[in-house]
N, C-alpha and C positions, 0 to 999 in steps of 0.2 A: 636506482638499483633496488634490486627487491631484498626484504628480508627475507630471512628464514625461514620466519613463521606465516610468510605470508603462501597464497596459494599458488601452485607457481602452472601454468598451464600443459607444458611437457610434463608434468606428474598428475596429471589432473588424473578420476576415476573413470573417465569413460563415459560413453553416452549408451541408454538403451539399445540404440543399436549402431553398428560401427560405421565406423564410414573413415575415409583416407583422411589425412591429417590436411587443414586447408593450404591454402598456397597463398602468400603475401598478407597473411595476418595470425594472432594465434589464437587458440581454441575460444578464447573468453571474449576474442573483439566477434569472432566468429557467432556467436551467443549473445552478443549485444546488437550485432546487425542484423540475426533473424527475431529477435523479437522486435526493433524496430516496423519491419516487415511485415508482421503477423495481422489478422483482420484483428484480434483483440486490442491493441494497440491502436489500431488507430481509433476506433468505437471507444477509447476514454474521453475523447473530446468533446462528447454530450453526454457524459456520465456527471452526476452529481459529487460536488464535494461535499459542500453545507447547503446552498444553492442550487437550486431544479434550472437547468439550463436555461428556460427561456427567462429567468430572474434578471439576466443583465451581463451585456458581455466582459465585464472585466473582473468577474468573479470567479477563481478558482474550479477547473475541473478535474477531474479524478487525470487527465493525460498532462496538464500541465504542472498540477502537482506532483506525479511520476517525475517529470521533468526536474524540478526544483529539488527533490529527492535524491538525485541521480550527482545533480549537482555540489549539495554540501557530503555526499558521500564520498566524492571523488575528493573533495577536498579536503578533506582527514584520511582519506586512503595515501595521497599526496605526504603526509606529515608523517604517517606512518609506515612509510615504507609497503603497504600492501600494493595490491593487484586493483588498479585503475579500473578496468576496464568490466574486472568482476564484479566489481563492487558497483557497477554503472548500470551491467546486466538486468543484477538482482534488483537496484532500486527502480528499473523500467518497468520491470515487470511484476512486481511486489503486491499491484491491484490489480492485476489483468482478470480476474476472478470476480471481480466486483460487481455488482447489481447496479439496476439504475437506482434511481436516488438513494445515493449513499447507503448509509446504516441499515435504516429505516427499510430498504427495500431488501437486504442482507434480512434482516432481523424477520420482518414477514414471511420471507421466502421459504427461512428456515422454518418459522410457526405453521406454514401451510404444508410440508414435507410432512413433519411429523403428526400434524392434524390428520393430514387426508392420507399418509403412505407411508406410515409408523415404520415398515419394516425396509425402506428406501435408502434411511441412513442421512436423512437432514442436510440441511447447508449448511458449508463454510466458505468464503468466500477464499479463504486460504488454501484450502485444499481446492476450490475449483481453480484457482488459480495455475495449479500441479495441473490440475488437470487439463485444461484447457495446453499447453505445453507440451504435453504428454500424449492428450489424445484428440482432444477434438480440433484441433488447426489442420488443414488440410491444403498443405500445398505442396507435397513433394508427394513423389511415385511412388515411393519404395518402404512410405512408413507415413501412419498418423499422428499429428502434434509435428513438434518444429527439431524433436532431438536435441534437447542443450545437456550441458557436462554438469554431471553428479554433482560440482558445485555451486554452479548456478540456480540449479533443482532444489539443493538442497538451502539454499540460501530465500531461496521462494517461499520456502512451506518452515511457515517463521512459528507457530504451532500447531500441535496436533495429537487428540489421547491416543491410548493406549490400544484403542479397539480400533482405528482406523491406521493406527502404525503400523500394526502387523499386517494389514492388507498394502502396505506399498513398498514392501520391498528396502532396499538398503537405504535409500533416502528416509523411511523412517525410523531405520533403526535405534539413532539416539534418542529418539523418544522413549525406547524401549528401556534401552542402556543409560538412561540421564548422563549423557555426554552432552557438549557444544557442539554448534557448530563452527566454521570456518570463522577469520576475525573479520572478515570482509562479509560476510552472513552477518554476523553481532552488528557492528557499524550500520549496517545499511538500515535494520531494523530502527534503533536511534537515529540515525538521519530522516526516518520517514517519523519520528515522534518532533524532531528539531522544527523541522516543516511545517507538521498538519500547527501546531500550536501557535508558531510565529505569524503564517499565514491566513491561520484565520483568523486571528486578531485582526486582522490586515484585513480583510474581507470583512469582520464584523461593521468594524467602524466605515467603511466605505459605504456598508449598508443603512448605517444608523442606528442599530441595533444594541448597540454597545458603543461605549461614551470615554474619550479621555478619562473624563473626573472620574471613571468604575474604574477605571484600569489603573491610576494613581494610588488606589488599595494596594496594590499589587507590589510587594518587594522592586522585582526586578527590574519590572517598566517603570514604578516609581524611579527608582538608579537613574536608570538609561536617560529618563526625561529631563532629567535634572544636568546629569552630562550634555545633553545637546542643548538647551536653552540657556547653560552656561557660554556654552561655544557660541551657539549660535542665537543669540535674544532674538531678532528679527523676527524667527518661527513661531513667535506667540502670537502673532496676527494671525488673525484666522484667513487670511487670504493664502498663507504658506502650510495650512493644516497639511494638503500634501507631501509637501516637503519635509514636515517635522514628523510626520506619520513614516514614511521612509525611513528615513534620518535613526531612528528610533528602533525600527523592525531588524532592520540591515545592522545597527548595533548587538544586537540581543542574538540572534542569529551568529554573528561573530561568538559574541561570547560565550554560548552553550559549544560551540563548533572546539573554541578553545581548551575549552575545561574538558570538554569529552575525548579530547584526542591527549591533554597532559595526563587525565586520572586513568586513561588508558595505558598509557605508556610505560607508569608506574608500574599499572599490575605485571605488561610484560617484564619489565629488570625484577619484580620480584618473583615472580614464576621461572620465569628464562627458557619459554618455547623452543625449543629448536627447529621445529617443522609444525605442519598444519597439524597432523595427528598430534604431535604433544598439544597445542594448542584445545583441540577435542577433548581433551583426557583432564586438562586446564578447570578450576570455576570458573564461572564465564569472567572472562576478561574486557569486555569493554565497556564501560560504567561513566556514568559522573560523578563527580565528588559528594558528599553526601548532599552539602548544602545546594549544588546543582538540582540535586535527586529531589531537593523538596520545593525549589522554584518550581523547576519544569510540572511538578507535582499540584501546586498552588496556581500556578495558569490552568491547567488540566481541569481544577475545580470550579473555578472563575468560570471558564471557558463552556463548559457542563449546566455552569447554572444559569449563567445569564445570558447565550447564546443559544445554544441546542435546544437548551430549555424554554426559550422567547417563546411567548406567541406566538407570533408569528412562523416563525420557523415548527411549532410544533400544529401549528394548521396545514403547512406544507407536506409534514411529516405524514399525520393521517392521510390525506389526500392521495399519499405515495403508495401507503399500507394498503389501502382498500384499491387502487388503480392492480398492486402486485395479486392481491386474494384472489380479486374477483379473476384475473386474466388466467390466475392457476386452475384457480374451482371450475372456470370453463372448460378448459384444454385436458384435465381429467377429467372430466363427466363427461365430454363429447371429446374422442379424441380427433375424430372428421374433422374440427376445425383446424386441425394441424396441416401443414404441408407432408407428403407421405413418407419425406427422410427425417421428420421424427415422430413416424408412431412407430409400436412393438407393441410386438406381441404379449409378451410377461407385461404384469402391471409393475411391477416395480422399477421395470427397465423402462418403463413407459412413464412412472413422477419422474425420473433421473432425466429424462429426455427433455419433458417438460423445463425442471427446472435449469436444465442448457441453454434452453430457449429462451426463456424470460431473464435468466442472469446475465443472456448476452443483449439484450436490448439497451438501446441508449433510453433517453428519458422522456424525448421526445416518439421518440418509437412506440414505446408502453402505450402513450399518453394515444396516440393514433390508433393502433390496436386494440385499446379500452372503448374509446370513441366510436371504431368501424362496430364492435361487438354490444356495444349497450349503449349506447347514443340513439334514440329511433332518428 
């Protein structure tokens, strides 16, 4: 049964543009099954997470971290009385916006915008995300983008200043207004921090990269290790590293899961939302406890220094920057090498097109595209 404050889909705001209420599902399942559907969605499955896809198949990609996203979001939507299905929408779709490899490829795209096409308006991969949604999917007659409900939208475009608010209409209005948004918005936003943190731990150490004994620094993993080796001693053999590496992750995930949905909970009985708009009008309401706030905060650093920060991974990272420059600096110096549905006329409309193009590539794609243009 839903709460009150949660979002209820017969109230929902509406979509850009209208269309008949669907038949055998409601608005929010309806929202989660066409972004399933979308080409962006499926294109996360060679996008980068930490890992350039051909790295190794059981490393994390931007589609199955959506996935694991979608999952502990649902499972504090569960506890909390909210809207399941909303909350599953939003975290599918949360990187649909994303670059090939990862950050890295986010971060150059945007240095290349403003380098080469100042007056273009830069990359976000949050706001391409809106957008891609909004406009560039293309599979219905009657309209561009995939049409999903103002709270799915707005649960997508997790931020955004002031100068790009005012060009989107009511989805960005609380930007304007320093409102919230929805609680099932709030949530998914922390279930995609629960995730990336836990799981790449999980990824680091698979890789090598990062070591039990680093992560024994660590408050929380320290805890955790110490709980399962109690349980389970067997696991100190390193033949069961698997097992205790699980064992470990799958705790720690639990327990942020936990604390985020009781320190949540709290704030509701102290507030007392009655609807989503109170909810809006609310400080944001959905939190961890402080001491949560400064684990999750102390893995984020760990994580920063001794992962992102590798070697390794930061020779992968150039390699990704320069594969993203060189493919931009081409396709605006010569737009001819574009296929003809994305040149224009305006230069501006012509980086924006550009950087459609290359934000939609997987990682392996770039990598092929770089090779056919500067490989002799």
């Amino acid at each position: 049964m839903l709460a009150a404050y949660a979002c209820h889909p017969e109230q929902s705001r509406g979509r850009l543009h209208p269309e008949s209420a669907p038949s055998g599902r409601n608005q929010f399942q309806r929202d989660r099954d066409r972004i399933i559907h979308c080409n962006a969605f499926r294109l996360l499955e060679y996008k980068t997470q930490v890992f350039i896809n051909h790295e190794g198949d059981l490393f994390r990609t931007r589609l199955t971290h959506s996935i694991e996203v979608a999952q502990i979001a649902r499972s504090i939507a569960r506890r909390l009385h909210l809207h399941e299905d909303l909350i599953e929408a939003i975290s599918l779709a949360h990187d649909l916006g994303h670059t090939p490899f990862g950050h890295a490829g986010q971060e150059e795209l945007n240095q290349c915008m403003r380098d080469l096409a100042p007056d273009a308006g830069g990359f976000e991969h949050n706001l391409q995300s809106l957008r891609i949604v909004d406009h560039i999917e293309e599979r219905y007659a009657e309209f561009n983008g995939i049409n999903l409900c103002f709270e799915t939208r707005e649960g997508i475009l997790k931020h955004c200043n002031v100068k790009h608010a005012v060009l989107l209409g009511d989805v960005g209005q609380r930007f304007i207004e320093k409102t919230q948004p929805s609680l099932e918005a709030q949530l998914a936003n922390l279930a995609d921090e629960i995730a990336y943190n836990n799981h790449d731990i999980d990824d680091g150490l698979r890789s090598g990269l990062i070591t039990i004994e680093q992560l024994l620094e660590i408050k929380i993993f320290a805890d955790h290790y110490e709980q399962v080796v109690q349980r389970y001693p067997q696991l100190k053999d390193s033949q069961h590293r698997k097992r205790l590496i699980g064992e470990i992750i799958r705790r720690m995930i639990h327990t942020f899961v936990v604390d985020l949905s009781e320190a949540t909970q709290a704030n509701i009985d102290k507030y007392q939302p009655t609807s989503v708009d109170e909810v809006r009008n609310c400080p944001r309401l959905a939190t961890f406890t402080p001491e949560m706030r400064a684990h999750a905060d102390e893995l984020k650093r760990f994580l920063r220094a001794n992962l992102y920060h590798h070697d390794r991974v930061l020779r992968m990272t150039l390699k990704a920057r320069c594969i993203v420059r060189d493919l931009f600096q081409a396709f605006i110096s010569e737009p001819a090498l574009l296929s003809a549905e994305h040149r224009r006329e305006d230069f501006n409309e012509q980086a924006r097109a550009i950087a459609d193009y290359v934000a939609g590539m997987t990682d392996r794609y770039a990598i092929k595209e770089h090779r056919e243009l500067f490989v002799m």
